[in-house]
C-alpha positions, 0 to 999 in steps of 0.5 A: 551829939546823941547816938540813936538807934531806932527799937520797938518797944513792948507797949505794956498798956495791953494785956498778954498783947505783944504790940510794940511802939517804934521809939528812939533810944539814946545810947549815950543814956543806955547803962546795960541790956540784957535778956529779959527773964523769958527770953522773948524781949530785952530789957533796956535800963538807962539812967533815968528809968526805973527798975524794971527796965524798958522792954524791947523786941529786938535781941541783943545782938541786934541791938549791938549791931544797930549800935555799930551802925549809929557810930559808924554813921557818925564816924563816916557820915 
């Protein structure tokens, strides 16, 4: 079964805009995330994508605690 967890992610189709599109990220898929080099988002890399990451604006410990979540929703639900 996937483990999901529900982050906004940066729509880089604007420019300089800080619109976000609600997606779901599979955590089963998920190899590292980290800080971007600015700081204002993190920076999601799964197996599939590209260098580059995937931009997200929630912080890492949000995302750690989203995580717990989901796995305590499997383990107890």
């Amino acid at each position: 079964m996937a483990h999901f967890v529900k982050l906004n992610q940066l729509d880089l189709s604007h420019d300089n805009s800080r619109n976000y599109t609600p997606v779901l990220f599979n955590l089963d898929t998920i190899v590292s995330v980290e800080p971007s080099p600015s700081g204002k988002h993190s920076v999601i890399n799964t197996r599939w994508n590209n260098n580059s990451g995937t931009r997200v604006k929630e912080t890492l410990d949000e995302i750690l605690e989203l995580s717990k979540n989901s796995t305590n929703n499997l383990i107890n639900g």
